[in-house]
Backbone as ProteinMPNN parsed JSONL, in Angstrom:
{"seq_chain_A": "XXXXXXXXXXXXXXXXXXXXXXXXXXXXXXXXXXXXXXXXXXXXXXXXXXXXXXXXXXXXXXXXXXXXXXXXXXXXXXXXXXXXXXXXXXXXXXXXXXXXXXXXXXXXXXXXXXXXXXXXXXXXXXXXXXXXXXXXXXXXXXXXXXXXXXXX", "coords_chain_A": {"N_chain_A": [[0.833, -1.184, 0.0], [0.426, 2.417, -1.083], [2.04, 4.506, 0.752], [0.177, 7.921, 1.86], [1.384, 11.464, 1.821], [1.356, 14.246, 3.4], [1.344, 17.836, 3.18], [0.953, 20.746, 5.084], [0.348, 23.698, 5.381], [-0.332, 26.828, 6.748], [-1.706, 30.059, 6.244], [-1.643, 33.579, 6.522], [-4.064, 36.656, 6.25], [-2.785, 39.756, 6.715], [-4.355, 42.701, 6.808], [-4.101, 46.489, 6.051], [-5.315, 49.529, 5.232], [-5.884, 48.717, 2.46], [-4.198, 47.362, 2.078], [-1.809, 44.2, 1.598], [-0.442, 42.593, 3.304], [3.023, 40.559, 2.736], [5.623, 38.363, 2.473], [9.168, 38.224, 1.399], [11.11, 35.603, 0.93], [14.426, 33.927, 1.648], [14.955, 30.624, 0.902], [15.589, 27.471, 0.141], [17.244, 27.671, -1.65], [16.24, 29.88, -3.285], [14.882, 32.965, -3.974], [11.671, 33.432, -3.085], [8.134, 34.82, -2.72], [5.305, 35.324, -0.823], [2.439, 34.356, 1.756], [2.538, 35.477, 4.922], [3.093, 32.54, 7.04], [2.814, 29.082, 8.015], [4.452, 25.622, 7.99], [2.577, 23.988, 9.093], [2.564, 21.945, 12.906], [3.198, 18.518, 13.927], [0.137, 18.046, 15.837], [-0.532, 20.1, 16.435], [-2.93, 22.676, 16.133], [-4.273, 24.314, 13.506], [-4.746, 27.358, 13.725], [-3.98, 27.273, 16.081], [-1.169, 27.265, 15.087], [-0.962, 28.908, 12.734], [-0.467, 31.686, 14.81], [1.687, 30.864, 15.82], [3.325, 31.252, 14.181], [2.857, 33.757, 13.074], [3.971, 34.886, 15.862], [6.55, 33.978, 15.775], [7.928, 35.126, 13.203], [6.62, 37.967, 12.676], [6.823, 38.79, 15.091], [4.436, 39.46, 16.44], [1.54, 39.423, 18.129], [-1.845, 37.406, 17.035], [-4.973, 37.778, 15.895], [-7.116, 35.575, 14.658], [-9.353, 36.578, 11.767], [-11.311, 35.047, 10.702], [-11.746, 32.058, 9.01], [-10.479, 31.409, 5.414], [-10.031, 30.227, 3.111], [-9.429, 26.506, 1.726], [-7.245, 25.016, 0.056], [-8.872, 23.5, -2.587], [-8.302, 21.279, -4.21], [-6.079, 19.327, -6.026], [-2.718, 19.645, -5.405], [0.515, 19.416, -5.69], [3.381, 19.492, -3.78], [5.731, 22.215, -4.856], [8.819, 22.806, -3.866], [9.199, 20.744, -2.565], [9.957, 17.103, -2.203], [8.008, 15.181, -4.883], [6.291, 13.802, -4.054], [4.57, 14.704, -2.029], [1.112, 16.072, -1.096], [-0.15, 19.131, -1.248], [-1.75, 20.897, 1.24], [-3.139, 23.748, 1.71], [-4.023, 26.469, 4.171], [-5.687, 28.999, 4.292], [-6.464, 32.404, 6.684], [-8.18, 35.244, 7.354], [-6.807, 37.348, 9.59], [-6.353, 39.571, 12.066], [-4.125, 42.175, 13.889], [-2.538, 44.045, 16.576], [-2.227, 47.571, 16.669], [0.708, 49.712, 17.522], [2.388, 47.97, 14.769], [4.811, 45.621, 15.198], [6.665, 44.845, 13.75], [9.157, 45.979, 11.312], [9.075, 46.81, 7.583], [9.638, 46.694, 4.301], [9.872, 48.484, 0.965], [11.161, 47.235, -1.096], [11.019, 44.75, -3.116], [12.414, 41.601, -2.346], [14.568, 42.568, -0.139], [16.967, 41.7, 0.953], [19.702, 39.542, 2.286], [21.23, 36.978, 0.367], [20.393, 34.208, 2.043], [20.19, 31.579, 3.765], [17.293, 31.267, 5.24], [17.244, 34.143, 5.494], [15.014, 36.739, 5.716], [12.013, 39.34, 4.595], [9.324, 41.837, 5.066], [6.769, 42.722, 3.354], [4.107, 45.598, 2.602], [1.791, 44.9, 0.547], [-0.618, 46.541, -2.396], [-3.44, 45.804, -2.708], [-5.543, 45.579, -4.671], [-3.8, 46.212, -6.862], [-2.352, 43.611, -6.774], [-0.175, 41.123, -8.01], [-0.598, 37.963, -9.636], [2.125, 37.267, -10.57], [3.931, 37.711, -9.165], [4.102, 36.227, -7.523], [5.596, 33.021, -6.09], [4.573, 30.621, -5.511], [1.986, 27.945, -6.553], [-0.459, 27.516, -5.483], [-0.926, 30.124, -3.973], [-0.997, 31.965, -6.362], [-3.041, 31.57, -7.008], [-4.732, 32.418, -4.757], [-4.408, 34.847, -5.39], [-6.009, 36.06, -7.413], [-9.019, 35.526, -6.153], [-8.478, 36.678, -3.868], [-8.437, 39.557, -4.512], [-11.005, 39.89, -5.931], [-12.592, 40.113, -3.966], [-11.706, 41.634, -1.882], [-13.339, 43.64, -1.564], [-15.465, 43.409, 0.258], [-14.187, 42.85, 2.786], [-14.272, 45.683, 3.563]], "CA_chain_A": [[0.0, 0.0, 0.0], [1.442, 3.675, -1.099], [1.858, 5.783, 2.03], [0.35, 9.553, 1.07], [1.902, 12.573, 2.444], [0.255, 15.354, 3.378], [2.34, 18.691, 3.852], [-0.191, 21.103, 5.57], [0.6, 25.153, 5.523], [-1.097, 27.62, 7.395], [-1.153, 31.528, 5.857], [-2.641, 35.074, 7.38], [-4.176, 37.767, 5.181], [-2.923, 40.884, 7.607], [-4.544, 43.882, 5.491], [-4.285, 47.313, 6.318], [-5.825, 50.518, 4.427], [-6.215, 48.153, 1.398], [-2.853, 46.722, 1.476], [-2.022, 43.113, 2.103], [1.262, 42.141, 4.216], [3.298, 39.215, 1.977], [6.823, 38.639, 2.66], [9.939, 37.662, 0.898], [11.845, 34.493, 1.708], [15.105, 33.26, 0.715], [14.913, 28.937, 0.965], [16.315, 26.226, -0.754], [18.216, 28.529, -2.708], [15.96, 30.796, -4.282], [14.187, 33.95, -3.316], [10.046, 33.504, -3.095], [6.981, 35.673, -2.52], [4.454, 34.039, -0.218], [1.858, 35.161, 2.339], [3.203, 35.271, 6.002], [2.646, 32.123, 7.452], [3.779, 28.564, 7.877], [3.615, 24.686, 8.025], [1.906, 23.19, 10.648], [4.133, 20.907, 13.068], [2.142, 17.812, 14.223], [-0.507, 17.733, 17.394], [-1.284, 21.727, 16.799], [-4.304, 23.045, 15.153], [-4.258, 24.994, 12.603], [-4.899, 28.386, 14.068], [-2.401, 27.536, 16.897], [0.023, 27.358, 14.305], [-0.919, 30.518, 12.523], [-0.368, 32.364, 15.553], [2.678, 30.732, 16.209], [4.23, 31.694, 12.674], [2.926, 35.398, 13.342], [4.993, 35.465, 17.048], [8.061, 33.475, 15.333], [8.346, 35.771, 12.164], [6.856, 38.786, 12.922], [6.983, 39.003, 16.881], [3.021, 39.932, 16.944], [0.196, 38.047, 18.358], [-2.988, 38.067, 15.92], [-6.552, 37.581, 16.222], [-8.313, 35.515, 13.744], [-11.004, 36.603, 12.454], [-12.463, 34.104, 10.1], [-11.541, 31.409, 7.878], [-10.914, 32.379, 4.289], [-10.145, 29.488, 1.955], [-9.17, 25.991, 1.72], [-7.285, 23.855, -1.04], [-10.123, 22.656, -2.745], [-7.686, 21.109, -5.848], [-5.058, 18.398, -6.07], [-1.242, 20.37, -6.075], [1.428, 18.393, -5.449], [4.479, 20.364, -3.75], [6.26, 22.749, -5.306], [9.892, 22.683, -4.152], [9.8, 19.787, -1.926], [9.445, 15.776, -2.774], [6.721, 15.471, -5.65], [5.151, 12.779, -4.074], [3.454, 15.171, -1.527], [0.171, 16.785, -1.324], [0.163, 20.479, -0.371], [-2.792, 21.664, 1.48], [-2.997, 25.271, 2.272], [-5.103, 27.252, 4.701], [-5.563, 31.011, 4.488], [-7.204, 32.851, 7.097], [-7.962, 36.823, 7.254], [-6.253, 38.067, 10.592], [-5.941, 41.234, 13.064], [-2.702, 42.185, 14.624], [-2.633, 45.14, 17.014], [-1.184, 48.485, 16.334], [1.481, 49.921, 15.888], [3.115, 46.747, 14.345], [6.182, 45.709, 15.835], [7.874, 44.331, 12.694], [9.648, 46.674, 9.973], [8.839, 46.63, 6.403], [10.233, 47.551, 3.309], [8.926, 48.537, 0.28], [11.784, 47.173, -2.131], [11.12, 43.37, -3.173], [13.838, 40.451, -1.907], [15.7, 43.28, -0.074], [17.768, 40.82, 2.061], [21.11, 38.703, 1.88], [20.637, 35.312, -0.203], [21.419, 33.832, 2.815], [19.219, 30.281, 3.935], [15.809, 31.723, 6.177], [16.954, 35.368, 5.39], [13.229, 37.449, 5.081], [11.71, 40.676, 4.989], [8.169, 41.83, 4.727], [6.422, 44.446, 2.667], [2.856, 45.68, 2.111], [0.888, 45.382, -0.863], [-1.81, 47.109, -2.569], [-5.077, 44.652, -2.669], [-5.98, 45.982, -6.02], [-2.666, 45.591, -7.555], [-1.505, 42.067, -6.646], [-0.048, 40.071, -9.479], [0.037, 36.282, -9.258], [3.187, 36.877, -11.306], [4.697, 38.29, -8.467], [4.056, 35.236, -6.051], [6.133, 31.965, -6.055], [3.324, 28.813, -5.289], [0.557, 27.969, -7.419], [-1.601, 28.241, -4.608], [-0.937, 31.532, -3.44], [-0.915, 32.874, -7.463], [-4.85, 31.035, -7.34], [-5.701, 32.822, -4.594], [-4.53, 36.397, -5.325], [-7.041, 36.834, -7.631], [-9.489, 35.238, -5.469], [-8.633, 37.994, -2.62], [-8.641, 40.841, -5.225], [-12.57, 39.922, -6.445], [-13.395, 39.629, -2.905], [-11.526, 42.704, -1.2], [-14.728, 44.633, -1.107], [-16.455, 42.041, 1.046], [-13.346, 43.131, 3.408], [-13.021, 46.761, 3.85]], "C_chain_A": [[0.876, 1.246, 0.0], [0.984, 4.155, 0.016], [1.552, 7.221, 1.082], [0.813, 10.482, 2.278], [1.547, 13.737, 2.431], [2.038, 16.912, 3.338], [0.887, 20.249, 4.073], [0.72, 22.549, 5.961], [-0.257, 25.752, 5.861], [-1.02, 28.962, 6.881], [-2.024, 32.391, 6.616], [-2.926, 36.143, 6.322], [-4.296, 38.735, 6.025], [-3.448, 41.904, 6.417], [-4.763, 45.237, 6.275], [-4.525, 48.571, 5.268], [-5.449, 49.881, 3.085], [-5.01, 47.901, 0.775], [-3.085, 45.704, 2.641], [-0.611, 43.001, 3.014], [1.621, 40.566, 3.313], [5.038, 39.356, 2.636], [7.771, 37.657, 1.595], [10.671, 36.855, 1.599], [13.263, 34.298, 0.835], [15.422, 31.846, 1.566], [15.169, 28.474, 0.36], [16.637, 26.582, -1.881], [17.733, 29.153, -3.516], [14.729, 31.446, -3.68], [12.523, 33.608, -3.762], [9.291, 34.404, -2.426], [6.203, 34.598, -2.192], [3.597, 35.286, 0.927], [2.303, 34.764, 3.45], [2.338, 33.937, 6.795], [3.323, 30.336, 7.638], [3.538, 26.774, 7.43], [3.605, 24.061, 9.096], [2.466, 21.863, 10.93], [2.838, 19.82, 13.784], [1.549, 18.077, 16.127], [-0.63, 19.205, 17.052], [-1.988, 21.799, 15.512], [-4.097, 24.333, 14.9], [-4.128, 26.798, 12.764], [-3.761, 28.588, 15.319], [-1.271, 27.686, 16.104], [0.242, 28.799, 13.518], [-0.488, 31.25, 13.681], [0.885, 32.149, 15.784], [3.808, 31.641, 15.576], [4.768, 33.395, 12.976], [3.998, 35.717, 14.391], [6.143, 35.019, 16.394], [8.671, 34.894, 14.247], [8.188, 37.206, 12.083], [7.103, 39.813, 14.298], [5.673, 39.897, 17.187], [1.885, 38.877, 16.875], [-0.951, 38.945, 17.634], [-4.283, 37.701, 16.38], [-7.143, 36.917, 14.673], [-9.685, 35.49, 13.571], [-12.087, 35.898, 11.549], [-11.423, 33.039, 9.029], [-11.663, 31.679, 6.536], [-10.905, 31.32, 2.785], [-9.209, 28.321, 2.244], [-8.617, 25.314, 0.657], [-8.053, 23.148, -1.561], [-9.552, 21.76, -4.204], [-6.869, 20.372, -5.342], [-3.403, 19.585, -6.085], [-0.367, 19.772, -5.121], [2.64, 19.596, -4.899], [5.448, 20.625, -4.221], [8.003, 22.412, -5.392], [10.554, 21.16, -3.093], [9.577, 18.507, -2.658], [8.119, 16.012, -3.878], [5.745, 14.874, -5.267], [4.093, 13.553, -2.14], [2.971, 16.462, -1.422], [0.449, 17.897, -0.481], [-1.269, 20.69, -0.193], [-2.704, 22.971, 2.431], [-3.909, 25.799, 2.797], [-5.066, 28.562, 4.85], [-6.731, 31.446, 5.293], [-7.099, 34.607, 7.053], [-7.745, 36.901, 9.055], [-5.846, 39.654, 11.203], [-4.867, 40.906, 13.547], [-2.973, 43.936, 15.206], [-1.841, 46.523, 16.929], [-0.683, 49.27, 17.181], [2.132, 48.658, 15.829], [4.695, 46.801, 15.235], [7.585, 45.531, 14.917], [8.048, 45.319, 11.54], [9.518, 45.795, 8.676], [9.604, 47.216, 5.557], [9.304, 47.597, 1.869], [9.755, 48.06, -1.547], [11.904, 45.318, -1.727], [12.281, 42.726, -2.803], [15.136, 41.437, -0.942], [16.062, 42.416, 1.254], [18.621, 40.107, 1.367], [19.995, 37.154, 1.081], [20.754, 34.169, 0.848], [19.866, 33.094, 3.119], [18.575, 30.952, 5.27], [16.018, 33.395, 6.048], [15.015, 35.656, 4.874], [13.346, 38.632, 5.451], [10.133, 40.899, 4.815], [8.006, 43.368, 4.254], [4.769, 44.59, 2.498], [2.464, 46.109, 0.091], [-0.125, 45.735, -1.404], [-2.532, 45.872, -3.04], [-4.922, 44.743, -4.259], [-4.592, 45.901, -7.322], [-1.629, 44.504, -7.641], [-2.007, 41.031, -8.037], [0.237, 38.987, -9.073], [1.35, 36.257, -9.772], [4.136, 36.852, -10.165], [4.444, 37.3, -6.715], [4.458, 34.204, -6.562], [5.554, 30.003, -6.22], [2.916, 28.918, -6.098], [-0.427, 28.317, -6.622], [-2.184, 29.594, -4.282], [-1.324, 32.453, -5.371], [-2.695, 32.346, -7.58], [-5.368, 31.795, -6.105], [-5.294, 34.565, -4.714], [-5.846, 37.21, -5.815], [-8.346, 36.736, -7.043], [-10.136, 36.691, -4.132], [-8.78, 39.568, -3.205], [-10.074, 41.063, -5.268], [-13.069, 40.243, -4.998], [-13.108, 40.496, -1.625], [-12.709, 43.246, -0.982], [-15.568, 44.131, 0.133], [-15.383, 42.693, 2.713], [-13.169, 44.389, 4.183], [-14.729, 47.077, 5.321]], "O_chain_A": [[1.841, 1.351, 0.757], [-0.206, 4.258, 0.315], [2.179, 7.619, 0.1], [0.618, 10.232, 3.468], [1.409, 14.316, 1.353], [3.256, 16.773, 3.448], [0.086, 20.548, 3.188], [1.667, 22.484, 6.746], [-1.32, 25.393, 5.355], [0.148, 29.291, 7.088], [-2.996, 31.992, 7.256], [-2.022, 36.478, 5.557], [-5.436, 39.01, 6.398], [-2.99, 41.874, 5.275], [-5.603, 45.184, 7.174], [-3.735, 48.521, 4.325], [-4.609, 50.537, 2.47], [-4.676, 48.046, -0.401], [-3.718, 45.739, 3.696], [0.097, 44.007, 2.982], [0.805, 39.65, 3.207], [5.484, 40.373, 3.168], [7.344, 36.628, 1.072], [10.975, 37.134, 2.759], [13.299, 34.459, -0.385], [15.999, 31.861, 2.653], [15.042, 29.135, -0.671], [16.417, 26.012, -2.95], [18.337, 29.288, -4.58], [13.815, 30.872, -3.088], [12.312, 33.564, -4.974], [9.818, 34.859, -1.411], [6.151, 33.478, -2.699], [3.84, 36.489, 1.029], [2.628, 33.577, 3.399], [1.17, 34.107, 7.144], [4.518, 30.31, 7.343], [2.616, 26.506, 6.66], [4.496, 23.683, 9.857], [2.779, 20.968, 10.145], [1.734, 20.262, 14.103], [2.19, 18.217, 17.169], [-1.145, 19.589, 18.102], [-1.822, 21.309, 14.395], [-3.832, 25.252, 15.674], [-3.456, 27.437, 11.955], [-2.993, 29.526, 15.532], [-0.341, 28.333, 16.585], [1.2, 29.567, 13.598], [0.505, 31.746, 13.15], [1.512, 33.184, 16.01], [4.697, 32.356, 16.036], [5.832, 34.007, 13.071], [4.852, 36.568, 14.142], [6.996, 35.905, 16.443], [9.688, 35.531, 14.523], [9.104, 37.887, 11.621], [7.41, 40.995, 14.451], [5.705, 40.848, 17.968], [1.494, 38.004, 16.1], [-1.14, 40.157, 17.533], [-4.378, 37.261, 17.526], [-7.524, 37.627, 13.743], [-10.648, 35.038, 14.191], [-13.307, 36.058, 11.583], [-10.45, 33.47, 8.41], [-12.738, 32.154, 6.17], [-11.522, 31.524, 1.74], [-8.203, 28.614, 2.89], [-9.53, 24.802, 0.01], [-8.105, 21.997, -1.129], [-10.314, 21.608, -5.159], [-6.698, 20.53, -4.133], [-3.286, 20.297, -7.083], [-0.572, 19.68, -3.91], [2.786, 20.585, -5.618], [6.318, 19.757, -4.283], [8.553, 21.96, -6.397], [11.69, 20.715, -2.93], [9.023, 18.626, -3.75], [7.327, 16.937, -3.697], [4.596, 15.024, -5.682], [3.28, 12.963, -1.43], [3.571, 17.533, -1.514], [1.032, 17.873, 0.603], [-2.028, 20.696, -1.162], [-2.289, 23.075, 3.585], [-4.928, 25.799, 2.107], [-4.3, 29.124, 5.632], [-7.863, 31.11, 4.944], [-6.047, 35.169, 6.75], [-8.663, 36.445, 9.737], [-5.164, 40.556, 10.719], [-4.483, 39.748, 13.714], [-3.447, 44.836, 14.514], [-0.64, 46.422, 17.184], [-1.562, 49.78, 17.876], [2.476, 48.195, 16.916], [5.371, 47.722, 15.694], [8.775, 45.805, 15.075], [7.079, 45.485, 10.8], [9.724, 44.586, 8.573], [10.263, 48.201, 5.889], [8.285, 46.931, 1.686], [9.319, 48.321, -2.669], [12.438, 44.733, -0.785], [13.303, 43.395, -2.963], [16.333, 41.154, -0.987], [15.498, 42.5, 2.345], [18.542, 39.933, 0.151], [18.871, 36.661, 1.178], [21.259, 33.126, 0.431], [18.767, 33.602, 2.896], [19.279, 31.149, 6.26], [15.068, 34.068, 6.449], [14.211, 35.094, 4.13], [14.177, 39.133, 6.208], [9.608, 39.904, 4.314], [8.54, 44.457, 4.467], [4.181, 43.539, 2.241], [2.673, 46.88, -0.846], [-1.041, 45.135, -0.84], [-1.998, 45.042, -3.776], [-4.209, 43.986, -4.918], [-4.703, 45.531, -8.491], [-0.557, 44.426, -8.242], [-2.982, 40.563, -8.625], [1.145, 38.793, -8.266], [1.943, 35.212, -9.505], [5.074, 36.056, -10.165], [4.55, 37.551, -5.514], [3.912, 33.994, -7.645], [5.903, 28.92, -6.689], [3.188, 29.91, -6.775], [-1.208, 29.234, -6.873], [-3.331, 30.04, -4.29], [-1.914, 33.533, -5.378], [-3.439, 32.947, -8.355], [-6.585, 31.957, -6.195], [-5.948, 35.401, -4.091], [-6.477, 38.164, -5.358], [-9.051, 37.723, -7.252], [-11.17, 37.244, -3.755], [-9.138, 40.541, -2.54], [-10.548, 42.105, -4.816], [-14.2, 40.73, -4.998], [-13.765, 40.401, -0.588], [-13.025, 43.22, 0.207], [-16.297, 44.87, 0.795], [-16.062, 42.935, 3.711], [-12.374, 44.509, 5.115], [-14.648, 47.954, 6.181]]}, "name": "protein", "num_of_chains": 1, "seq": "XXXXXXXXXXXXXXXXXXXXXXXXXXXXXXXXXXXXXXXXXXXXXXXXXXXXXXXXXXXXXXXXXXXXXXXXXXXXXXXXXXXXXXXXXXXXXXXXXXXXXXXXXXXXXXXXXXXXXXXXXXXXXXXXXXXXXXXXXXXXXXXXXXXXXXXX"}
């Protein structure tokens, strides 16, 4: 019998005055665009893990405030093994202000260096799937674009 393999990611849609928060990564040797967030380690649920990601990466505890979309599609992972399934969870999240974590507003600006990151905001209305790394995340930009209004 084939064993299947799950690999199970957690993301946050922080949005402020109609910008999203995404951050740049550099991993397994090549810089990606992704939404802040992570993959879930076994025995924690899903939302514990979001939260975790948020205190690990950006050193702020969040509030979710709803569930926003689930993998509803077969996609096999990207840069790891082929033989497993990626399922991704995106929720929309609060974080209290003023933020604690610095931003920039110039893509990949960090060393190439293995877990280097930075984060930047982006405008809602001008997010390009081109300009995100997964398949997932480029399926749901436009997703969160149609559906900003629903949001503000």
């Amino acid at each position: 019998m084939k064993n299947n393999v799950f690999n199970i990611r957690v993301y946050g849609f922080l949005m402020d005055n109609g910008k999203v928060l995404v951050t740049d990564e550099f991993r397994l040797g090549i810089f990606m665009t992704k939404f802040p967030g992570g993959g879930l380690q076994f025995g924690e649920g899903t939302i514990d893990c979001l939260k975790r990601e948020f205190r690990e990466e950006l050193q702020t505890d969040i509030v979710v405030r709803s569930h926003y979309y689930t993998t509803d599609f077969f996609q096999p992972t990207h840069l790891l093994p082929s033989n497993m399934q990626l399922i991704s969870i995106y929720y929309l999240v609060a974080a209290p202000k003023p933020y604690p974590f610095q931003t920039t507003e110039i893509r990949n600006n960090m060393a190439a260096i293995d877990g280097a990151q930075c984060f930047r905001w982006e405008n809602i209305d001008e997010l390009s799937e081109d300009n995100f790394t997964f398949p997932v995340d480029k399926y749901i930009v436009q997703k969160l674009k149609n559906d900003f209004s629903l949001f503000e």
